[in-house]
C-alpha positions in Angstrom: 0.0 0.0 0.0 0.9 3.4 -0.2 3.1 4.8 2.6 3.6 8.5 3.8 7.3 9.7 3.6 7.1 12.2 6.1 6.3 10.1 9.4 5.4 13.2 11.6 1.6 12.8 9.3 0.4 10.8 11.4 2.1 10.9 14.6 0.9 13.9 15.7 -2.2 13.9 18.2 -5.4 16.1 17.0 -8.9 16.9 18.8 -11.1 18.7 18.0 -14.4 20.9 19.7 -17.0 22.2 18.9 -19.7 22.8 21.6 -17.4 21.0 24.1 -14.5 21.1 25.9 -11.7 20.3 23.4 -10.0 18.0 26.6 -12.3 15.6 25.8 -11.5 14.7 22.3 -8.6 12.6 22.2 -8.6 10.3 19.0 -5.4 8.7 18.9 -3.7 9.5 15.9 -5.1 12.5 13.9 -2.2 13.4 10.7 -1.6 16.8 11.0 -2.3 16.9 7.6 -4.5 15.0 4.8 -2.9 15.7 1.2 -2.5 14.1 -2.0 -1.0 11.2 0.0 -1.9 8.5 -2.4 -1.3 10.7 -5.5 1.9 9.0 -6.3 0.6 5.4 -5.4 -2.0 5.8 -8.1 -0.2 7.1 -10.8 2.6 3.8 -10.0 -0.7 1.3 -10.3 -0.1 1.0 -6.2 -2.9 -0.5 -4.1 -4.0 -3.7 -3.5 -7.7 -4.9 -5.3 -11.3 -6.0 -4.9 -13.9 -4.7 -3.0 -13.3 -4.4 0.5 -14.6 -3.3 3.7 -13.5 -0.8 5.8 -15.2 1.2 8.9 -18.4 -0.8 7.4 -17.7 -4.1 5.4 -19.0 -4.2 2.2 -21.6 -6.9 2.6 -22.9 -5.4 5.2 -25.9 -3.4 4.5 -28.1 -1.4 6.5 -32.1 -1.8 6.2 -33.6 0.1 3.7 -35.6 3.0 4.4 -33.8 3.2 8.0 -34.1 6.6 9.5 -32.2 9.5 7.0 -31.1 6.7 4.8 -34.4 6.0 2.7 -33.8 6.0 -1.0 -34.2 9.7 -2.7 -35.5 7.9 -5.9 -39.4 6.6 -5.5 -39.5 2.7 -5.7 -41.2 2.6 -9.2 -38.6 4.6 -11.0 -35.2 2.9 -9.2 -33.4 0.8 -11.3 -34.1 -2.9 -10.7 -35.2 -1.4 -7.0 -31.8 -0.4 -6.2 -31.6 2.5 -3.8 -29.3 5.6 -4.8 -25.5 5.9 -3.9 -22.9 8.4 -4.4 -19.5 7.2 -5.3 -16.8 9.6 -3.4 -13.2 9.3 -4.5 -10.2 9.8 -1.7 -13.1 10.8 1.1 -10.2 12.5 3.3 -10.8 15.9 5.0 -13.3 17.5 3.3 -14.7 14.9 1.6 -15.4 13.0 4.5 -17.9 16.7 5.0 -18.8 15.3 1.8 -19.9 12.3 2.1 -21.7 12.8 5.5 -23.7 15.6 4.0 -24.8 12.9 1.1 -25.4 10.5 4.0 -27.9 13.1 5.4 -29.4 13.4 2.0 -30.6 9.6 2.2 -27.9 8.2 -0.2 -26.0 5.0 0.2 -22.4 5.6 0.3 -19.5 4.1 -1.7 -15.5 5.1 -1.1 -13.5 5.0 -4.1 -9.8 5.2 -3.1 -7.1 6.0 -5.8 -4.8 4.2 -3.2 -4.5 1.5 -0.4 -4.2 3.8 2.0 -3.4 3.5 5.9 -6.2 2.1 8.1 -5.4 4.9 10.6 -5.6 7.4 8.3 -9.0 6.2 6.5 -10.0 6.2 10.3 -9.3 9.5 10.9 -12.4 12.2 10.5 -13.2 15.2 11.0 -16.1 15.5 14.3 -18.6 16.4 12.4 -18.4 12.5 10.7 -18.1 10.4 13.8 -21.7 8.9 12.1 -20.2 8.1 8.9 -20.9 4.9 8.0 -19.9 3.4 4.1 -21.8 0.5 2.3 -18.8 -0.5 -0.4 -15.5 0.2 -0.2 -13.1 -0.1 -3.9 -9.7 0.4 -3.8 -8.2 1.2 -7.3 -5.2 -1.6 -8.3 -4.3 0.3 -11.3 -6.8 -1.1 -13.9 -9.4 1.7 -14.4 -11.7 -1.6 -16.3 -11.8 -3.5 -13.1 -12.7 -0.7 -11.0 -15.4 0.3 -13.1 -16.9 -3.4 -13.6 -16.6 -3.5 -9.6 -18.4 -0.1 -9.2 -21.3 -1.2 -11.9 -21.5 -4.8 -10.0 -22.3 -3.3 -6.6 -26.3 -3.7 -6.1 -26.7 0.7 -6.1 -28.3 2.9 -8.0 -25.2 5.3 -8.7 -26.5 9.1 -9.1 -22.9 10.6 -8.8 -19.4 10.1 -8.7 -17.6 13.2 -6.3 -14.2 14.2 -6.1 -13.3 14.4 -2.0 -9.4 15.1 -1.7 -6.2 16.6 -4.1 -4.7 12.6 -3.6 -7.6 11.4 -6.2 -8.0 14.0 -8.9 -6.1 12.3 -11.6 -7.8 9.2 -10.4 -11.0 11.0 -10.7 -10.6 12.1 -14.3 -9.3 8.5 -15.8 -12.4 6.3 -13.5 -15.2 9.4 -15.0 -14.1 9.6 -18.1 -14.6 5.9 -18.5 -18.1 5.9 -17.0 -20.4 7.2 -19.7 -23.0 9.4 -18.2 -21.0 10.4 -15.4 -20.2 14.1 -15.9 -16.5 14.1 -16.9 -13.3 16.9 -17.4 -11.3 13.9 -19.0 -8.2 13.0 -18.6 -6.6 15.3 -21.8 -5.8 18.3 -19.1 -5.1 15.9 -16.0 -1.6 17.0 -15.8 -2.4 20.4 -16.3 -4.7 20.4 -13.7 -2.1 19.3 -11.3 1.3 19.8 -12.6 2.3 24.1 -11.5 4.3 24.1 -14.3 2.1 22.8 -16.9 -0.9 24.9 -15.6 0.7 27.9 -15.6 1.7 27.7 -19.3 -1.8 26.7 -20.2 -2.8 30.1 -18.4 -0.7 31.7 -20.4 -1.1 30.0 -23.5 -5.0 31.0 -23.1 -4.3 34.8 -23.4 -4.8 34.7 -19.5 -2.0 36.7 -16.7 0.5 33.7 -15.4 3.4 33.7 -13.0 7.1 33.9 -15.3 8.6 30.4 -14.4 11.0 27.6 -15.6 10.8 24.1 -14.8 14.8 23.7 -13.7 16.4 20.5 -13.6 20.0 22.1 -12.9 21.0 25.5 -11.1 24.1 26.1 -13.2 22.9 27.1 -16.9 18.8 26.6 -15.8 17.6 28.1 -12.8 20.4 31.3 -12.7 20.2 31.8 -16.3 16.1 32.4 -15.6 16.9 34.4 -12.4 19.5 36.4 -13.8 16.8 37.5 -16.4 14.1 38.1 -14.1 16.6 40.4 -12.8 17.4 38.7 -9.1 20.5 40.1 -8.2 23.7 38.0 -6.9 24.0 39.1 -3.5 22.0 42.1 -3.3 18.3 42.2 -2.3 17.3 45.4 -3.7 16.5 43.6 -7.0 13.7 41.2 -8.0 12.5 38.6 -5.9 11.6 35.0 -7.1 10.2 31.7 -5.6 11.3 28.3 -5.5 8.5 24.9 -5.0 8.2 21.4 -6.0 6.2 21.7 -9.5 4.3 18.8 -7.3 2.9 19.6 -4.0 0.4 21.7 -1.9 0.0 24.3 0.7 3.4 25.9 1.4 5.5 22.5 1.9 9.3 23.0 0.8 8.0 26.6 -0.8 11.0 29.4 -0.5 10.8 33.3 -1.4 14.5 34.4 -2.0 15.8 37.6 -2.2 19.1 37.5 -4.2 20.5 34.6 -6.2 22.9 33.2 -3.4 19.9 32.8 -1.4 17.8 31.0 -4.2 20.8 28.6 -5.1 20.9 26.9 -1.3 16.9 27.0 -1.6 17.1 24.8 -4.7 19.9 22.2 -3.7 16.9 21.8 -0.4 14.6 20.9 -3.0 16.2 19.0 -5.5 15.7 15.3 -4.5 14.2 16.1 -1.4 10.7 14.0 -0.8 7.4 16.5 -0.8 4.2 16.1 0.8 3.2 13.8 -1.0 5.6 11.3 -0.6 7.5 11.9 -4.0 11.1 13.0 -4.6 11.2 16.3 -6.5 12.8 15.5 -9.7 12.9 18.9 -10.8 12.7 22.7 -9.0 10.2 25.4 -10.0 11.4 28.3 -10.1 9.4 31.4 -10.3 8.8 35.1 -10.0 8.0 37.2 -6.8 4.3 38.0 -6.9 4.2 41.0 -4.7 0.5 41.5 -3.4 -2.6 40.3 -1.6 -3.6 36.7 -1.9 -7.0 35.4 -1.9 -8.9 31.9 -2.6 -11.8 31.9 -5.0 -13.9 28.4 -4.4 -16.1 27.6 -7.3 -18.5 24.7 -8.5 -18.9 23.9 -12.2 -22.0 21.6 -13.9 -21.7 21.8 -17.7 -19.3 24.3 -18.1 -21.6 26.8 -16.0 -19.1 28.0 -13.2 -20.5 29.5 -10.1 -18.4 31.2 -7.4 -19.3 29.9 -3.8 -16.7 31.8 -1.8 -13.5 34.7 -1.8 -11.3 34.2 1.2 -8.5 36.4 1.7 -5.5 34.7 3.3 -3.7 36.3 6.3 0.4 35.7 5.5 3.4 37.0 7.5 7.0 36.1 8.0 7.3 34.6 11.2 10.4 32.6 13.5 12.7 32.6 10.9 10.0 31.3 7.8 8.6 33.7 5.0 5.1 33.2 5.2 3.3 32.0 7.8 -1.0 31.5 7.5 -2.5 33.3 10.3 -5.7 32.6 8.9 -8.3 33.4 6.1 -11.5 35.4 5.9 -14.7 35.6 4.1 -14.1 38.4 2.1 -16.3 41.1 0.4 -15.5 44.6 -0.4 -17.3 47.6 -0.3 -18.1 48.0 -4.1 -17.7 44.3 -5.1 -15.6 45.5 -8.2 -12.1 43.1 -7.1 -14.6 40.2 -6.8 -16.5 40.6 -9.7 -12.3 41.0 -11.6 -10.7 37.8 -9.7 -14.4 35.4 -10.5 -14.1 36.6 -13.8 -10.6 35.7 -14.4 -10.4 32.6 -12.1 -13.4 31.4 -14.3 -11.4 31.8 -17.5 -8.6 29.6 -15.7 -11.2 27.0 -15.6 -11.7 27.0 -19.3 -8.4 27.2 -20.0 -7.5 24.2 -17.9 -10.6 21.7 -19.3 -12.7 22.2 -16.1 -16.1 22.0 -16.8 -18.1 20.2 -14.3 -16.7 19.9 -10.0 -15.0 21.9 -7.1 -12.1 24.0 -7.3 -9.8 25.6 -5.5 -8.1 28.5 -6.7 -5.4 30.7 -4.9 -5.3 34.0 -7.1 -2.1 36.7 -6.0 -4.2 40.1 -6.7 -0.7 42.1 -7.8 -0.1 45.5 -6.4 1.7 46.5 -9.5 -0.5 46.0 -11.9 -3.9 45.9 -9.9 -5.0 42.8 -11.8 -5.4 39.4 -10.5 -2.8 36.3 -11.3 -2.9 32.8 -10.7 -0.8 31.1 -8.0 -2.3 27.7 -8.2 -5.4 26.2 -8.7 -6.8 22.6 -7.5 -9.5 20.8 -9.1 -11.3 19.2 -6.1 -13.0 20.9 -3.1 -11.6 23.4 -0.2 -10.1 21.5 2.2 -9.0 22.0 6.0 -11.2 19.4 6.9 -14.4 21.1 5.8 -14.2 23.7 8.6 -15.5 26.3 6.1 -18.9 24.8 6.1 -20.1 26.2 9.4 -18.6 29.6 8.7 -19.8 30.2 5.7 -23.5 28.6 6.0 -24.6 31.0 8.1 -23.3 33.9 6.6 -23.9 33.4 2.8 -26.6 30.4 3.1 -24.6 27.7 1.2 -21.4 26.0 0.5 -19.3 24.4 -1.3 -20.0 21.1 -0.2 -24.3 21.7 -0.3 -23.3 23.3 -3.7 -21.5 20.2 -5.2 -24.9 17.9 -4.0 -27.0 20.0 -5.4 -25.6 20.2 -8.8 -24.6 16.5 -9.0 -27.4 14.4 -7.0 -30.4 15.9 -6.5 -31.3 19.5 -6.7 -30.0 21.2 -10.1 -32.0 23.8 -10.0 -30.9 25.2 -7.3 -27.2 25.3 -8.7 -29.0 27.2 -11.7 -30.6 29.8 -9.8 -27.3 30.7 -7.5 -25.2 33.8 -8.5 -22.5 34.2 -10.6 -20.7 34.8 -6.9 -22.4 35.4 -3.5 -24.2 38.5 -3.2 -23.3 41.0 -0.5 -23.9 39.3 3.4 -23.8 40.7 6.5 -21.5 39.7 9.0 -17.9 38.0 9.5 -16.4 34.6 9.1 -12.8 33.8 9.4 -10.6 30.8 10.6 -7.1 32.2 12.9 -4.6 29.5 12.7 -2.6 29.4 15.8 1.1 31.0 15.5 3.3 29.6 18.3 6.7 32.0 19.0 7.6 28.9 21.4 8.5 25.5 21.8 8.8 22.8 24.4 6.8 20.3 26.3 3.7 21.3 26.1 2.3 21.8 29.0 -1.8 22.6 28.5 -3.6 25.6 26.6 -5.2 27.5 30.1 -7.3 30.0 28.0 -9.5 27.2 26.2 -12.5 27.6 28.5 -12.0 31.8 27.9 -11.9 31.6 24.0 -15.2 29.3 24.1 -16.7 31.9 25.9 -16.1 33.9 23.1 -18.8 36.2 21.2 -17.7 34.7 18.0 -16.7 31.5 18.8 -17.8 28.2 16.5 -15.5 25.7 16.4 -11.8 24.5 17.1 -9.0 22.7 16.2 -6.6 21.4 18.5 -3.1 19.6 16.8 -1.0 19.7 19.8 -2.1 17.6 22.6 -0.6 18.3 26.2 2.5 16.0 26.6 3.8 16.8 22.9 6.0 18.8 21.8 5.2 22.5 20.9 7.1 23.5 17.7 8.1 27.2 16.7 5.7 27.7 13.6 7.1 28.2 10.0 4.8 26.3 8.0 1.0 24.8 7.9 2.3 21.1 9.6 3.7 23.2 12.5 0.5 24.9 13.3 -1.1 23.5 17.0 -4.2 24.4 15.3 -6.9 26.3 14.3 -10.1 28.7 15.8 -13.2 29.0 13.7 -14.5 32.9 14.3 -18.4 34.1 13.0 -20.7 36.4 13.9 -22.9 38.9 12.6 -21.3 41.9 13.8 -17.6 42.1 11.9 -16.3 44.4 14.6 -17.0 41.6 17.1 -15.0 39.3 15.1 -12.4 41.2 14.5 -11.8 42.3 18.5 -11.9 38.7 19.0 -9.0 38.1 16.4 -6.8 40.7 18.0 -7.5 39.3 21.8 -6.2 36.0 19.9 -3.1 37.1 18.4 -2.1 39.6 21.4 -2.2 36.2 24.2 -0.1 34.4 21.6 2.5 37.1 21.1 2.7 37.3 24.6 3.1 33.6 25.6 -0.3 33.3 27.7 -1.7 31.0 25.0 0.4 28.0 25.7 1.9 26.5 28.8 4.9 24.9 28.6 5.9 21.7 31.1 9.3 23.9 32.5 7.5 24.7 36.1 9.6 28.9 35.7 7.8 29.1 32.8 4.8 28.0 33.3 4.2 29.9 36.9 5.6 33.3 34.6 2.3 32.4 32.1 -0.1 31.7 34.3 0.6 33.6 37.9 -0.9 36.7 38.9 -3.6 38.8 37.7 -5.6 38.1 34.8 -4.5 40.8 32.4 -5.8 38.5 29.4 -9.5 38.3 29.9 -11.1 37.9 26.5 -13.6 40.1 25.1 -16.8 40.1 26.9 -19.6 38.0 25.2 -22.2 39.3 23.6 
């Protein structure tokens, strides 16, 4: 089966709260992370066959018409009587939101997994899913023919087949494309669609803005021969900036920003070889120019060609301990005059076409350049938000959907409602934002001693806790070193905001976590309470 390079993914201890004391979720071994960790196992033919059974065995079958499970098809018009399923490919993180939310719906549930992946980390769910139950479980053995004569052999109606995770997008294309009547974006663009390099040049081959890059194999006569025309200086960092990445990864793993050339060449032998995320060894280095700007996410859903915007977030990103851009969070954005909205949907949309995406989720991260006051693509991902789905109960209440009620909608049961939505969400009252948690220290951590305060916030939803008491507390540079994450919304943005700032400030100032040295922890705790959150309103 498919193994994860880096072992720290699922060693690290993760509960989570919402409603509840966070102390009492424990679950034993939550990955810090869930990425693309079977994308190289597919593309090898990893994985071992058949149909089997997971959390629920296969042949095991619950009674029809049982509770929220009853069949959304009327009996007359089912096939042979077969009650509706959803097939969900790579249900990690978000789509295991996904698949619960279908599960609500009344549909049967199948996993399609582009890999044989870990026990533990099929295991591992977000709260919200502790009910998640599957009927059929297929794990892909690198014939898309059997997998699609074991899918059509299960005794299921299938309405839809739903991308969950980055790890099964390729997957995704090849097992669509070779179900007719499933809605398909094929498997011509599938590199494209996740290869930086290759989508970037299709941007720019479609007329579109892209990032300047090179695909460099070699630093000497390759990578400085492209800096040196971007015009990065040697040694001095008055000049142009650039950036170095895996062309294969996610989130900001083994991502540099370098100021001069000197700094970009020991960037690049870090790289080179080096295993990413996902597990693979970075055969070559892409290298990059310096977008200088704000950077925002535009979610979207597409049926036919017909792409709707669901959400803008606006990412929160500052150097921090040493690393050059840290996520402190992201919020539900929405300007005063909607015209930078109406400019980034427009162009993110034209991505789409550009790259062959005509029907799914995506996930584009768009660099809105202070220079030119135009958007440009950073990097776009053809499967739903992720963060484990966290984004649902923010931005439900504030703009009345999501992604995930979105992607139902248009592919099971309720297409008209897809039709009728917006080109992008009209203007909402209110705030919603997710604060990652920055740690300055590290140690043994001893406990976090203003949980029971920041539940007592005005804004408060939800939390996610990383670091357990007992572990150790790492400085934060990147999104694995993180101890977690706070869900903020309310109706009153001034309320969420004073809420953000009591956050940060008990961080900076080492009240937020306890560490096990007894000096330490009697200097962060003693005394008077100078830290009292916000009162709640």
């Amino acid at each position: 089966g498919s193994k994860l390079a880096n072992p720290r993914l699922l060693s690290p201890h993760h509960f989570s709260c919402r409603g509840a004391h966070p102390s009492s979720y424990y679950p034993e071994d939550m990955p810090a992370v869930l990425l693309g960790v079977g994308a190289a196992a597919f593309a090898a033919g990893a994985g071992v066959g058949g149909v089997v059974g997971r959390l629920t065995a296969t042949g095991r079958r619950r009674k029809r018409n049982q509770g929220l499970h009853m069949s959304r098809t009327p009996e007359a018009f089912q096939t042979r009587g077969r009650e509706d399923a959803v097939v969900i490919v790579d249900p990690l993180s978000t789509g295991a939101r996904l698949a619960t939310e279908a599960q609500k719906r009344g549909y049967r549930l199948v996993r399609a997994l582009s890999s044989d992946f870990p026990e533990r980390l099929l295991n591992t769910v977000p709260d919200a899913c502790k009910n998640l139950e599957w009927d059929a479980t297929i794990v892909h053995t690198g014939d898309i023919a059997d997998t699609v004569r074991e899918i059509r052999a299960l005794d299921f109606h299938i309405v839809a087949i739903l991308i969950g995770c980055e790890s099964g997008v390729e997957y995704f294309d090849c097992l669509t494309e070779a179900m007719p009547g499933f809605p398909s974006n094929g498997t011509t663009m599938s590199a494209a669609r996740r290869d930086k390099y290759l989508m970037g040049e299709s941007v720019r081959s479609a007329g579109l803005r892209a990032v300047k890059q090179q695909e460099c194999r070699a630093w000497h006569g390759d990578a400085a021969d492209f800096l040196a025309g971007l015009g990065v200086q040697e040694t001095d960092t008055n000049g142009a900036w650039c950036v170095l990445k895996p062309t294969k990864s996610a989130g900001t793993d083994g991502v540099f920003i370098s100021k001069c050339a000197a700094e970009a060449r020991d960037c690049f032998d870090k790289i080179l070889g080096a295993a990413n995320v996902f597990g693979e060894a970075n055969q070559t280095v892409l290298v990059q120019e310096f977008l200088k700007g704000k950077e925002y996410v535009v979610d979207s859903v597409s049926l036919e060609g017909d792409h709707k915007c669901v959400a803008i977030w606006e990412y929160d990103k500052r150097p921090v301990n040493g690393a050059q851009f840290v996520y402190y969070g992201m919020r539900l954005y929405q300007s005063e005059d909607g015209a930078r909205e109406n400019i980034m949907v427009e162009y993110v949309h034209n991505v789409l076409n550009a790259l062959g995406v005509r029907h799914g989720p995506t996930h584009a991260e768009v660099m809105w350049l202070d220079s030119e006051d135009a958007p440009c693509l950073v990097e776009v991902g053809s499967r739903p938000h992720g963060g484990e789905g966290t984004f649902i109960e923010m931005v439900t209440p504030t703009i009345g959907y999501s992604q995930v009620s979105v992607m139902l909608d248009a592919f099971c049961d309720k297409q008209y409602r897809f039709k009728r939505l917006p080109l992008r969400p009209t203007n909402f009252t209110g705030a919603a934002m997710e604060l990652d948690l920055v740690s300055t220290q590290e140690g043994i951590l001893a406990g976090y001693p203003l949980l029971k305060q920041v539940e007592k916030l005005a804004s408060f939803d939800s939390m996610e806790i990383k670091v357990q008491p007992g572990a150790h507390l790492e400085k934060t540079v990147d999104f694995l070193t993180t101890p977690g994450a706070i869900m903020l919304v309310h109706k009153d943005r001034k309320i969420v905001e004073a809420d953000r700032l009591w956050l940060e400030q008990v961080q900076a100032e080492g009240k937020f976590y306890a560490l096990q040295d007894p000096a330490l922890v009697r200097a962060r705790v003693g005394g008077p309470n100078i830290y009292a959150s916000p009162k709640r309103h």
